[in-house]
PDB file as gemmi writes it, atoms N, CA and C in Angstrom:
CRYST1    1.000    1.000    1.000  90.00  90.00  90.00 P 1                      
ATOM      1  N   UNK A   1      66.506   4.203 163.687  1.00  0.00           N  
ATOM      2  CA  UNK A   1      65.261   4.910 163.934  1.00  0.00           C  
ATOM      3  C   UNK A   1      64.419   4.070 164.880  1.00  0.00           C  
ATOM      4  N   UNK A   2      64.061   4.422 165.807  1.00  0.00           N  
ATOM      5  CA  UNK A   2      63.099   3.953 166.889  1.00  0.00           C  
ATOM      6  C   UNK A   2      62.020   3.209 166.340  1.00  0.00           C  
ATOM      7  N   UNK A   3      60.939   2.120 166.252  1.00  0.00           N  
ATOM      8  CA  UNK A   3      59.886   1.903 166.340  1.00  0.00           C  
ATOM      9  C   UNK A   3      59.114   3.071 165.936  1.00  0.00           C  
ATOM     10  N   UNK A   4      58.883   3.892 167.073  1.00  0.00           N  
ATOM     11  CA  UNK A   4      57.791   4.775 167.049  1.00  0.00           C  
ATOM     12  C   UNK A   4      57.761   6.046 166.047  1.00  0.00           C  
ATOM     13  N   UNK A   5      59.102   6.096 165.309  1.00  0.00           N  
ATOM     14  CA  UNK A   5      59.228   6.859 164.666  1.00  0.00           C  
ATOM     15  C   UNK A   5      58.706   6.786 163.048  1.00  0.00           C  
ATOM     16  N   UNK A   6      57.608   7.758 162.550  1.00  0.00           N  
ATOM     17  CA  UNK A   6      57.100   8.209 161.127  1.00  0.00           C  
ATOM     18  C   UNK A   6      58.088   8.017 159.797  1.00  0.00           C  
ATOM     19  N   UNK A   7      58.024   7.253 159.265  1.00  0.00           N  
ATOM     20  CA  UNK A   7      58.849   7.221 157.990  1.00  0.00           C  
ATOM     21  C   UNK A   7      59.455   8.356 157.523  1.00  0.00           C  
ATOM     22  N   UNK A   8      60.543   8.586 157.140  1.00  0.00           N  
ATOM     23  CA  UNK A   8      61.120   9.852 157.355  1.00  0.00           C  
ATOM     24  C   UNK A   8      63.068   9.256 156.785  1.00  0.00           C  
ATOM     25  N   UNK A   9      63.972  10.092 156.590  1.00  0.00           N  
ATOM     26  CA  UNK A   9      64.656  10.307 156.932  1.00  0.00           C  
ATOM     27  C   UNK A   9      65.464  11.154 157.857  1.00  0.00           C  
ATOM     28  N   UNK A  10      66.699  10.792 158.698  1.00  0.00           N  
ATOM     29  CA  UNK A  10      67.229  11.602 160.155  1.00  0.00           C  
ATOM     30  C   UNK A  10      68.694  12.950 159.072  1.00  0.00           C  
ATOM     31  N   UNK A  11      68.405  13.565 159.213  1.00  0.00           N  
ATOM     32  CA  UNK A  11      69.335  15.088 158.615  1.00  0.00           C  
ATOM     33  C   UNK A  11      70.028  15.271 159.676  1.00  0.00           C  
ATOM     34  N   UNK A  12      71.591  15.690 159.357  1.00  0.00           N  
ATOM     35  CA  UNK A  12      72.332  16.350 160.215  1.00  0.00           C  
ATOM     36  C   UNK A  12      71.878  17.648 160.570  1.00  0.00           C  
ATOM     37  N   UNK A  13      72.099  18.535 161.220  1.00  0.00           N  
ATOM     38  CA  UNK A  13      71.486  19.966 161.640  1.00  0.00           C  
ATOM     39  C   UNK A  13      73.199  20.823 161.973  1.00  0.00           C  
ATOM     40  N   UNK A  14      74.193  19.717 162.195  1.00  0.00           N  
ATOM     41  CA  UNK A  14      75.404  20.339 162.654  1.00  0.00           C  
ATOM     42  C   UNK A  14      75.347  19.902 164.275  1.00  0.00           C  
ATOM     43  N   UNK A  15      76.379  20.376 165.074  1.00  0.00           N  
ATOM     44  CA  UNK A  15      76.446  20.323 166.390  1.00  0.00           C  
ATOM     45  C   UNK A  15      76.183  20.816 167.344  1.00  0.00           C  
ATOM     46  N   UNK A  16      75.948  20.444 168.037  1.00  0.00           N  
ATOM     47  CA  UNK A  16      74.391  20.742 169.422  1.00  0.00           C  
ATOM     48  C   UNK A  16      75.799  22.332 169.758  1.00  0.00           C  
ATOM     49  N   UNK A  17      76.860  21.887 170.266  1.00  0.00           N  
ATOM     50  CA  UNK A  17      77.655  23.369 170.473  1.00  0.00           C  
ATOM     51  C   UNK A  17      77.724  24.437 169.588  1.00  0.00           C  
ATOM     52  N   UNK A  18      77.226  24.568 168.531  1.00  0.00           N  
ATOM     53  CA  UNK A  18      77.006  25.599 167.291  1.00  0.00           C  
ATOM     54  C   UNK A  18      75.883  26.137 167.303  1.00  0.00           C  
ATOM     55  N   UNK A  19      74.760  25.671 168.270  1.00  0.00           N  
ATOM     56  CA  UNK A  19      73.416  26.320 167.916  1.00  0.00           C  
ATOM     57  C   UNK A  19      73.135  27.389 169.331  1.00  0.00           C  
ATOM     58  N   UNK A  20      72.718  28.656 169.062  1.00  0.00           N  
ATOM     59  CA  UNK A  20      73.133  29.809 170.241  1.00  0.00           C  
ATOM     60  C   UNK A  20      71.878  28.984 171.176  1.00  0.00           C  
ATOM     61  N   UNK A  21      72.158  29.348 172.351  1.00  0.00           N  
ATOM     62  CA  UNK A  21      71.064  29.105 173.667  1.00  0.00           C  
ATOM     63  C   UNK A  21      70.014  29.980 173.055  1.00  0.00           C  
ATOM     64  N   UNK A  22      68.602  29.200 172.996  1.00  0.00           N  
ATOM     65  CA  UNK A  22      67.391  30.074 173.441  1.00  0.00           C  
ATOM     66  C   UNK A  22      66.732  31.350 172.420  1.00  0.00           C  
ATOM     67  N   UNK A  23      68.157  30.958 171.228  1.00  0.00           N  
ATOM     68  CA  UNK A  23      68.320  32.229 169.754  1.00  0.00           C  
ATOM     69  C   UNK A  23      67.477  31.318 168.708  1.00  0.00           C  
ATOM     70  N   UNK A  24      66.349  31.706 167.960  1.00  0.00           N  
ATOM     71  CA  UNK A  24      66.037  31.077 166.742  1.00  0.00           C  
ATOM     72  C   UNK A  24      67.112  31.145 165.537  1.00  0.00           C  
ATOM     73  N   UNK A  25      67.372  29.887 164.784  1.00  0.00           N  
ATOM     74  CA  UNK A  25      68.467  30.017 164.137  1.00  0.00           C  
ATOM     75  C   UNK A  25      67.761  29.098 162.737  1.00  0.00           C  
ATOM     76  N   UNK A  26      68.320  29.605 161.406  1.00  0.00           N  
ATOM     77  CA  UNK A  26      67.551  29.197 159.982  1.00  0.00           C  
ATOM     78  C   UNK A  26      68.385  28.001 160.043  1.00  0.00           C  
ATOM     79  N   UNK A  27      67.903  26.745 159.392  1.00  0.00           N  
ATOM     80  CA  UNK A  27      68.550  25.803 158.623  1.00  0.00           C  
ATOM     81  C   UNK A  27      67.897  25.213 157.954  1.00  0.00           C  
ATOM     82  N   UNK A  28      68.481  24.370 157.011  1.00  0.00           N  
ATOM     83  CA  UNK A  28      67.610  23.645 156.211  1.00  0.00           C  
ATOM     84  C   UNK A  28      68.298  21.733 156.248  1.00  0.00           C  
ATOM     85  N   UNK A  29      67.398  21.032 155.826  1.00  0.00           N  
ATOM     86  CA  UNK A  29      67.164  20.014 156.195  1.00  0.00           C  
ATOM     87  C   UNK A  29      66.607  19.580 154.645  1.00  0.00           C  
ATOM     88  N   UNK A  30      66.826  18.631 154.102  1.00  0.00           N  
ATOM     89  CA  UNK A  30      66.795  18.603 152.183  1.00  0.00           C  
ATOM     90  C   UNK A  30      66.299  20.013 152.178  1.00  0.00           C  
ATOM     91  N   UNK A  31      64.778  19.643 151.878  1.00  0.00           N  
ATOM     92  CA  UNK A  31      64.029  20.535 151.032  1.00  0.00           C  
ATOM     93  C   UNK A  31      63.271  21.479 151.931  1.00  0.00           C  
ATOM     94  N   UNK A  32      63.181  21.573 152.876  1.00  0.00           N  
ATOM     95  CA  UNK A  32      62.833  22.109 154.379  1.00  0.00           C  
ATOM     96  C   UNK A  32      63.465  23.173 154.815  1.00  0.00           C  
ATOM     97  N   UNK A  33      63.155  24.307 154.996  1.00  0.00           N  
ATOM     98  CA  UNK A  33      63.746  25.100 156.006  1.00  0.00           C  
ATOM     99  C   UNK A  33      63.357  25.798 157.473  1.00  0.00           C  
ATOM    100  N   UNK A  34      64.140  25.116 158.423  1.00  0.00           N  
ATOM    101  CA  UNK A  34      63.516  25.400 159.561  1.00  0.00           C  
ATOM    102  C   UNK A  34      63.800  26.212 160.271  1.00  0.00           C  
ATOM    103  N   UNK A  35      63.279  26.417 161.707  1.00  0.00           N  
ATOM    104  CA  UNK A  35      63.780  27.831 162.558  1.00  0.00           C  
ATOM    105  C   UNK A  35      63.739  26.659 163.790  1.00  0.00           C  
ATOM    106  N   UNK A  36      65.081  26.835 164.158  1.00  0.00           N  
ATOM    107  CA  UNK A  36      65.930  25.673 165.138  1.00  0.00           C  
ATOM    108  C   UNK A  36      66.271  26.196 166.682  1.00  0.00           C  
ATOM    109  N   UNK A  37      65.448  25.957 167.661  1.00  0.00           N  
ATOM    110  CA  UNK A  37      65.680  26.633 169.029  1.00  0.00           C  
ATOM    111  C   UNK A  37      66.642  25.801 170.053  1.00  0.00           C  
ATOM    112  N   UNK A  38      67.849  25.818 170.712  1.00  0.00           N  
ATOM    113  CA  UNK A  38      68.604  25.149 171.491  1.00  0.00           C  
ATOM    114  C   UNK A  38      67.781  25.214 173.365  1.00  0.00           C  
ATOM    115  N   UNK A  39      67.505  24.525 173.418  1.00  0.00           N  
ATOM    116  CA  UNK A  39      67.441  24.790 175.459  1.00  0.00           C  
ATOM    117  C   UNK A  39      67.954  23.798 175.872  1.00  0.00           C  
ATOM    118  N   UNK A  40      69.318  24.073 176.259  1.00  0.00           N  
ATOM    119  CA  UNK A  40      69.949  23.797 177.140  1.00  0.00           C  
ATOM    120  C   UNK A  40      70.576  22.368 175.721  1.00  0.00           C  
ATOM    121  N   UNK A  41      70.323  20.862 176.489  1.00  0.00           N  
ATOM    122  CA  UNK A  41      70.221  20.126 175.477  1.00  0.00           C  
ATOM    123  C   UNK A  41      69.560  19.533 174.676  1.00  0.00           C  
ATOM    124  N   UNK A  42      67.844  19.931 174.753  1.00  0.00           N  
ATOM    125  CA  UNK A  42      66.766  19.798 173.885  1.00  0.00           C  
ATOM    126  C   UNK A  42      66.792  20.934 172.613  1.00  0.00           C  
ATOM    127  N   UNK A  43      66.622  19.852 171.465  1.00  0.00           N  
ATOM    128  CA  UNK A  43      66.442  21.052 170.492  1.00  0.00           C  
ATOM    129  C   UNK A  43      65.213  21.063 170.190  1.00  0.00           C  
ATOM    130  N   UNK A  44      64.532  22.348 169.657  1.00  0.00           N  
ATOM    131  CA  UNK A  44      63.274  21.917 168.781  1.00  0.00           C  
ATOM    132  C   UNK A  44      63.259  22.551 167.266  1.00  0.00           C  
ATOM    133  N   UNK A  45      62.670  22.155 166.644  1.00  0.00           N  
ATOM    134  CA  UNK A  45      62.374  22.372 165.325  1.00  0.00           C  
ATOM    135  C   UNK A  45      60.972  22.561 164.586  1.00  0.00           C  
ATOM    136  N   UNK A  46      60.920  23.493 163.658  1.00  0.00           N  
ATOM    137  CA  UNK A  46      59.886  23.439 162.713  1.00  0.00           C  
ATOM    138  C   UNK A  46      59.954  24.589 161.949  1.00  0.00           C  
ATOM    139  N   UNK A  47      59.082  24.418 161.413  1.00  0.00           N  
ATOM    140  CA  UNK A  47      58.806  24.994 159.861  1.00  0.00           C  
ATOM    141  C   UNK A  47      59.284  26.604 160.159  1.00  0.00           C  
ATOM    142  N   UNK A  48      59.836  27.026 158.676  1.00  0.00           N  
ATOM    143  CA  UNK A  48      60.417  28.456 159.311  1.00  0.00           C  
ATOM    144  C   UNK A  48      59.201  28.841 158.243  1.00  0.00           C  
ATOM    145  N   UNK A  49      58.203  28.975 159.061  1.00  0.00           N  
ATOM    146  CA  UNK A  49      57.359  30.096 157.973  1.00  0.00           C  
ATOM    147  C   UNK A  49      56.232  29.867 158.577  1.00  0.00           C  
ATOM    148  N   UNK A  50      55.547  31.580 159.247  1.00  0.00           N  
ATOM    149  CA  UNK A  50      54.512  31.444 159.910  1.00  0.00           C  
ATOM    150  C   UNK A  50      53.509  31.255 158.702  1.00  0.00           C  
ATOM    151  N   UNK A  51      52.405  30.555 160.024  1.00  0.00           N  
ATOM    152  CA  UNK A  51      51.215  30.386 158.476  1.00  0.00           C  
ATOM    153  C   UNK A  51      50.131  31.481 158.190  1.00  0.00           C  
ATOM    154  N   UNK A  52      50.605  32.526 159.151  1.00  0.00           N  
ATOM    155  CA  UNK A  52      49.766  33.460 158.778  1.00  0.00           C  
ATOM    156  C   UNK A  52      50.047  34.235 157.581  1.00  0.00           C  
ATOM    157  N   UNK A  53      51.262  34.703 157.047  1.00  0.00           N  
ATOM    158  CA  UNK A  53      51.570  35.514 155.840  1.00  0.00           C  
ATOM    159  C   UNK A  53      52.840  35.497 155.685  1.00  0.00           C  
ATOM    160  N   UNK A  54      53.478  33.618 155.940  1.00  0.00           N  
ATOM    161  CA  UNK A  54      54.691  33.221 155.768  1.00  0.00           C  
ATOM    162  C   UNK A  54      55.863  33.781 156.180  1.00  0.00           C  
ATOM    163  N   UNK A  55      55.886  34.808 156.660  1.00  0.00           N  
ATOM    164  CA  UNK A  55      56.885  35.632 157.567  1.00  0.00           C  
ATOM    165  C   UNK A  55      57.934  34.212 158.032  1.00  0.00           C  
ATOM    166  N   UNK A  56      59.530  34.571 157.939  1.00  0.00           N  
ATOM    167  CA  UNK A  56      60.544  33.379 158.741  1.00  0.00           C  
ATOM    168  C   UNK A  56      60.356  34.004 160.148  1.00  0.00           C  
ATOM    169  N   UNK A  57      60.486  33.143 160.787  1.00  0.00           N  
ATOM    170  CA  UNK A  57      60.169  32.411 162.059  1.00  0.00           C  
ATOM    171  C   UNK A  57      61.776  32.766 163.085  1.00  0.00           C  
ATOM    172  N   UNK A  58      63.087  32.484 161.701  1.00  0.00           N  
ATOM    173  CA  UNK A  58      63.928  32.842 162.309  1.00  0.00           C  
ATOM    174  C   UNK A  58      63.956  33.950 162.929  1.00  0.00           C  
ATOM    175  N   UNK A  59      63.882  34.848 162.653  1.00  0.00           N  
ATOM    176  CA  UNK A  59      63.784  36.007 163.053  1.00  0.00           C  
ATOM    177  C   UNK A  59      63.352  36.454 164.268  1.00  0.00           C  
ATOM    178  N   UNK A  60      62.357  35.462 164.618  1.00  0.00           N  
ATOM    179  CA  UNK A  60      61.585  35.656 165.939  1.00  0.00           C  
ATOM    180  C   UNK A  60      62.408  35.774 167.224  1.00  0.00           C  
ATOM    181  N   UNK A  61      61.633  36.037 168.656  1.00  0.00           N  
ATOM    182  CA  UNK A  61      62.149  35.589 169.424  1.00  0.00           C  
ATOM    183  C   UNK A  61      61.344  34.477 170.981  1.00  0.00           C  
ATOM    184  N   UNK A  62      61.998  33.986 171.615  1.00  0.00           N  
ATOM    185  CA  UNK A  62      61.796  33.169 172.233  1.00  0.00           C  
ATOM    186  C   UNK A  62      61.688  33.908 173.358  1.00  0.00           C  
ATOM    187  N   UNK A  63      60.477  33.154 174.256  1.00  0.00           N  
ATOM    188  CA  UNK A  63      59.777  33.372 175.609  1.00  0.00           C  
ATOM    189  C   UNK A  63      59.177  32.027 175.887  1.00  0.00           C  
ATOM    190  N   UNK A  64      60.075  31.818 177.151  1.00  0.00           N  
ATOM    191  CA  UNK A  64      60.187  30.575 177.365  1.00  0.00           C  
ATOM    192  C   UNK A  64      59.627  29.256 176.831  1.00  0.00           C  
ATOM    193  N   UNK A  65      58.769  29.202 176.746  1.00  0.00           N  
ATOM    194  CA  UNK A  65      58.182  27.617 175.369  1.00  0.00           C  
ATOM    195  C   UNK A  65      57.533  27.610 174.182  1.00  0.00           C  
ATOM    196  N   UNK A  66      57.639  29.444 173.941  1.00  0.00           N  
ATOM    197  CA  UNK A  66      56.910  30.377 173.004  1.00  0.00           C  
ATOM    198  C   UNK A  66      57.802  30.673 171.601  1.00  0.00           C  
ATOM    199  N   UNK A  67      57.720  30.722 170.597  1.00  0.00           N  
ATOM    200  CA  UNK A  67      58.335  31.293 169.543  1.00  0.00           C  
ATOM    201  C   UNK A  67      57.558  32.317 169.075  1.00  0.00           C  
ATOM    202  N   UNK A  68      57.799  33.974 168.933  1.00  0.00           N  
ATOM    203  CA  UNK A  68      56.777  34.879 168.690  1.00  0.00           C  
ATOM    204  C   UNK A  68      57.475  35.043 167.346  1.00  0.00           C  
ATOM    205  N   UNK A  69      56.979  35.238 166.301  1.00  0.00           N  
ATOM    206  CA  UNK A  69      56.915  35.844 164.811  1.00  0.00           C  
ATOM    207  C   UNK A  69      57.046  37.319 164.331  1.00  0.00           C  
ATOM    208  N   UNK A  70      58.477  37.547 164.192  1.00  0.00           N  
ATOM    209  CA  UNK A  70      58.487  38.768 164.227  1.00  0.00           C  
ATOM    210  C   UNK A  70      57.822  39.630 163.483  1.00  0.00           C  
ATOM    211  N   UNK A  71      57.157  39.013 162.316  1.00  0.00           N  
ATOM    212  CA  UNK A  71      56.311  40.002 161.768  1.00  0.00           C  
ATOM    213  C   UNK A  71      54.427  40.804 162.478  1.00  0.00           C  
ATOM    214  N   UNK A  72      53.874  39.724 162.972  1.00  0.00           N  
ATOM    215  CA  UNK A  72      52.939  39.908 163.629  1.00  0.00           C  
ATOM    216  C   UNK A  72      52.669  39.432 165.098  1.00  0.00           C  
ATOM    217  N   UNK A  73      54.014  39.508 165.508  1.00  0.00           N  
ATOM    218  CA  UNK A  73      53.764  38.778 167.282  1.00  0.00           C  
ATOM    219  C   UNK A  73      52.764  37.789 167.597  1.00  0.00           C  
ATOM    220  N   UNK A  74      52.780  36.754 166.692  1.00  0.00           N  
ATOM    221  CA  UNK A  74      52.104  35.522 166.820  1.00  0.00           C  
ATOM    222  C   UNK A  74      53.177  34.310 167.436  1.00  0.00           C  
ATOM    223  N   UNK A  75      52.308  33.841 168.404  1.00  0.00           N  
ATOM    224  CA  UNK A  75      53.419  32.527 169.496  1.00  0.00           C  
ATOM    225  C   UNK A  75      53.386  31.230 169.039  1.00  0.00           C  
ATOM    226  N   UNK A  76      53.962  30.989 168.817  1.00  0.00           N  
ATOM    227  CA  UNK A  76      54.084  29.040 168.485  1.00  0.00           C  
ATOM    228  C   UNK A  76      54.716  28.360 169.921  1.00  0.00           C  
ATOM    229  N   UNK A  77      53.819  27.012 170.141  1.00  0.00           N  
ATOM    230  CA  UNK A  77      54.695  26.511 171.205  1.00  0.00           C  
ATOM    231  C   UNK A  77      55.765  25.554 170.527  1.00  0.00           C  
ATOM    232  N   UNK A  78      57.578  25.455 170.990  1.00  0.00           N  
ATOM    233  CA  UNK A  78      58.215  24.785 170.451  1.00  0.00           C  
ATOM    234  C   UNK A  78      57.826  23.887 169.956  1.00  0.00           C  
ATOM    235  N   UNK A  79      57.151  22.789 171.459  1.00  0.00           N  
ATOM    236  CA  UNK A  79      57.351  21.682 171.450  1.00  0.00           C  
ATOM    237  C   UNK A  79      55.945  21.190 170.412  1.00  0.00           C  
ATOM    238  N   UNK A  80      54.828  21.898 170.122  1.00  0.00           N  
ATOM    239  CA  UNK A  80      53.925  21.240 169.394  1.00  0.00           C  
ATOM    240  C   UNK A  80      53.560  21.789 167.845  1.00  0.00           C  
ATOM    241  N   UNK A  81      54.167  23.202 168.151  1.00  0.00           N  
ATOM    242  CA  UNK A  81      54.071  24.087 166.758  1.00  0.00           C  
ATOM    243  C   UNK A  81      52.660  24.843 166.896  1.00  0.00           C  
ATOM    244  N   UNK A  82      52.011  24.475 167.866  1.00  0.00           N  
ATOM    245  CA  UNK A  82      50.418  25.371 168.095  1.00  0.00           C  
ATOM    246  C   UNK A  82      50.398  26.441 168.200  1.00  0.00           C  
ATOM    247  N   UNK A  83      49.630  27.388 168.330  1.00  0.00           N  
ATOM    248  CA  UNK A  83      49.649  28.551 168.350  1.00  0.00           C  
ATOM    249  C   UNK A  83      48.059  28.731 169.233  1.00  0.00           C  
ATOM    250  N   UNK A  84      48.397  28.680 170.734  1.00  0.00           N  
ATOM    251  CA  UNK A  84      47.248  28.283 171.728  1.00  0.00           C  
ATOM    252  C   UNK A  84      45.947  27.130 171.165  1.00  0.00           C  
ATOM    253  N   UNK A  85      44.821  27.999 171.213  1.00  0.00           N  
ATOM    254  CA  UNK A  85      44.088  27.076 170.696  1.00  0.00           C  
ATOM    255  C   UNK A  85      43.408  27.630 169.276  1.00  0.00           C  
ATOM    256  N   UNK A  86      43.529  28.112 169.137  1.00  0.00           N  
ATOM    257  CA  UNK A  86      43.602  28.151 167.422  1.00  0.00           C  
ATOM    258  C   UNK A  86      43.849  27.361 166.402  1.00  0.00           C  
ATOM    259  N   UNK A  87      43.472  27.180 165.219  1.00  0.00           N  
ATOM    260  CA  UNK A  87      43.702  25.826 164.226  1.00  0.00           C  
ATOM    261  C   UNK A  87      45.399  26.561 163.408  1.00  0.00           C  
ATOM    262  N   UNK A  88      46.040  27.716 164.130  1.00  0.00           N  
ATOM    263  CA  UNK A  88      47.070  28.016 163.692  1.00  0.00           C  
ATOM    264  C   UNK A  88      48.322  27.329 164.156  1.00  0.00           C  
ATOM    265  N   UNK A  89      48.908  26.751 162.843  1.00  0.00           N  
ATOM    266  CA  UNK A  89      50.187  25.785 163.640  1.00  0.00           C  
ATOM    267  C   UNK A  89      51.589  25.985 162.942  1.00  0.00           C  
ATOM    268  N   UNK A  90      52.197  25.572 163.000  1.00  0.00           N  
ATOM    269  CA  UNK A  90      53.842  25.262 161.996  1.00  0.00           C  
ATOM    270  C   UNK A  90      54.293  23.982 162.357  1.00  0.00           C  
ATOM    271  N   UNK A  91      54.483  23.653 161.053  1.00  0.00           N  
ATOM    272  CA  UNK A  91      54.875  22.389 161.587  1.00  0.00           C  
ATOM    273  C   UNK A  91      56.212  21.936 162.550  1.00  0.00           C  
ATOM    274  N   UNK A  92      56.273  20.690 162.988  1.00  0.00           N  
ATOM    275  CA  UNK A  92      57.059  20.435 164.046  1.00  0.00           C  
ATOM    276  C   UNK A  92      57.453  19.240 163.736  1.00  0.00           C  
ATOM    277  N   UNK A  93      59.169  19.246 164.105  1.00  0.00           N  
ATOM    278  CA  UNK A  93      59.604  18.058 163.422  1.00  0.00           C  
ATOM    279  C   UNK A  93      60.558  17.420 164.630  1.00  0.00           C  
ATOM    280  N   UNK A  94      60.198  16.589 164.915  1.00  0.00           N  
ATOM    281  CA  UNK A  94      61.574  15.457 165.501  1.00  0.00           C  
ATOM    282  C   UNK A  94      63.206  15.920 165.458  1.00  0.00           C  
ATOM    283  N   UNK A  95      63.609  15.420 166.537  1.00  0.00           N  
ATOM    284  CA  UNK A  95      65.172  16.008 166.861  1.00  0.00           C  
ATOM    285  C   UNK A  95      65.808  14.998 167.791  1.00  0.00           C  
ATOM    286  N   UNK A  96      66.349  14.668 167.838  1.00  0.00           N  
ATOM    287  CA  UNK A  96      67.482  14.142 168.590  1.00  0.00           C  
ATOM    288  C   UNK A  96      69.234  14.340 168.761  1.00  0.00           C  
ATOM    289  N   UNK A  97      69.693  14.264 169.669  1.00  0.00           N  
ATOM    290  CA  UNK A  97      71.248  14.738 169.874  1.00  0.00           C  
ATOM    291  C   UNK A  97      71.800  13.238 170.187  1.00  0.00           C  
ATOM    292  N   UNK A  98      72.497  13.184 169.091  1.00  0.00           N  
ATOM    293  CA  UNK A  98      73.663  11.695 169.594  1.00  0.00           C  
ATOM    294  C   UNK A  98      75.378  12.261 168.923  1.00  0.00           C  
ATOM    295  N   UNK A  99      75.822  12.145 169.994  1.00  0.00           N  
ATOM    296  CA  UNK A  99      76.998  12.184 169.690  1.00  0.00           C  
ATOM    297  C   UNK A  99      77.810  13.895 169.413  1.00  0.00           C  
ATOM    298  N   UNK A 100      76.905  14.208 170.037  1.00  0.00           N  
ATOM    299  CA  UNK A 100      77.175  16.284 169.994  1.00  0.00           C  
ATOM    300  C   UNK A 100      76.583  16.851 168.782  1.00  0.00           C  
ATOM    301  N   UNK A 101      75.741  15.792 167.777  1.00  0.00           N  
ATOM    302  CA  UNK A 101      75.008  16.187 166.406  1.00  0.00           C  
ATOM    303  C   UNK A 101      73.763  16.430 166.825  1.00  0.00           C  
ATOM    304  N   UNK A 102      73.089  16.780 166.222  1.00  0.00           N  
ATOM    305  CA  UNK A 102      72.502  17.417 166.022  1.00  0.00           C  
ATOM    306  C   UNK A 102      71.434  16.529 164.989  1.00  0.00           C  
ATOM    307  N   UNK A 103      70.144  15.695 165.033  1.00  0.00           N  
ATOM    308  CA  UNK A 103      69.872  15.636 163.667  1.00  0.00           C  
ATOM    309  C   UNK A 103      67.903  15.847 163.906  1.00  0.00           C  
ATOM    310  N   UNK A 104      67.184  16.168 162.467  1.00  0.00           N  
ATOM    311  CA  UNK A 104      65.993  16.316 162.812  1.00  0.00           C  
ATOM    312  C   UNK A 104      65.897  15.142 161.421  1.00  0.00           C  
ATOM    313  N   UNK A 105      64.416  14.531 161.847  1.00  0.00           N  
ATOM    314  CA  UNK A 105      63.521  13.801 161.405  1.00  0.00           C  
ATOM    315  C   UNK A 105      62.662  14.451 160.452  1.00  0.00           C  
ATOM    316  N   UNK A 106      62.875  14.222 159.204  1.00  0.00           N  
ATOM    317  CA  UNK A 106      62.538  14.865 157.978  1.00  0.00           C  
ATOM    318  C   UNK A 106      61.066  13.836 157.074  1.00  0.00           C  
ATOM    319  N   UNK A 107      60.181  14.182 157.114  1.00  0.00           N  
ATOM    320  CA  UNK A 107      58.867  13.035 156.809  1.00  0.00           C  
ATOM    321  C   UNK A 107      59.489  12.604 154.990  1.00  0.00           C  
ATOM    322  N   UNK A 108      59.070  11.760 154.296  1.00  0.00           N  
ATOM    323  CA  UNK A 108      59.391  11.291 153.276  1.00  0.00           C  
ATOM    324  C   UNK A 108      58.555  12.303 152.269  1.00  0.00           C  
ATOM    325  N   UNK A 109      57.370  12.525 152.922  1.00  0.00           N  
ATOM    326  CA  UNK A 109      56.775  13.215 151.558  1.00  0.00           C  
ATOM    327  C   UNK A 109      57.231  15.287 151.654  1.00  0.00           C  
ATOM    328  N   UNK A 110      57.281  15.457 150.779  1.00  0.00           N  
ATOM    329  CA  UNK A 110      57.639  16.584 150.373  1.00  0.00           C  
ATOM    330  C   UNK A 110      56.848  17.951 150.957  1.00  0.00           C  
ATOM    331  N   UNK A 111      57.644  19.091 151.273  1.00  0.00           N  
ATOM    332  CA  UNK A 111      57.072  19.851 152.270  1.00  0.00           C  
ATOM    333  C   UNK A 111      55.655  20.477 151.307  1.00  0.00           C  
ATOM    334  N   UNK A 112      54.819  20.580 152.124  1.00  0.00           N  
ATOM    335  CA  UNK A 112      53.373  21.557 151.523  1.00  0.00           C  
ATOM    336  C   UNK A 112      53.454  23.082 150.504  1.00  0.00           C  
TER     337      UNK A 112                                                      
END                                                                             
């Protein structure tokens, strides 16, 4: 784990070739379940559950750095989990690809 990296443990996610281009896809990570976007070889990750009325996230679809919520067409940006400027977010978790895996950065304390 890097220096800069939050106490946490690193989760497999599976292999960077298993996850569709640009498709939101469910996984879980211990106790976590996330909605997992591939571009290209960046992955991103976070919380599969909008915070407006918990709707999965998987489901959604992607516009270009956008994740929209299929229940109420609300956008998350991948990379920060924001939802413009609004105090609306999902959380967002760490990822890295070594070795064609796939793994995300899971915080120690237990999801909300």
């Amino acid at each position: 784990m890097s220096a800069d990296a939050p106490p946490g443990r690193w989760l497999s996610l599976g292999p960077l070739a298993a996850l569709p281009e640009q498709r939101p896809c469910w996984k879980r990570a211990g106790a976590r379940e996330l909605v997992v976007v591939r571009d290209g070889d960046t992955v991103h990750a976070l919380a599969d559950a909008c915070p407006h009325q918990g709707a999965s996230l998987a489901g959604g679809r992607v516009a270009g750095e956008r994740l929209r919520c299929p229940a109420h067409g609300l956008e998350f940006d991948l990379r920060t989990g924001r939802m413009g400027a609004t105090p609306l977010a999902v959380a967002c978790y760490r990822t890295e690809v070594c070795a064609g895996e796939v793994r995300v950065l899971v915080p120690d304390a237990p999801p909300a």
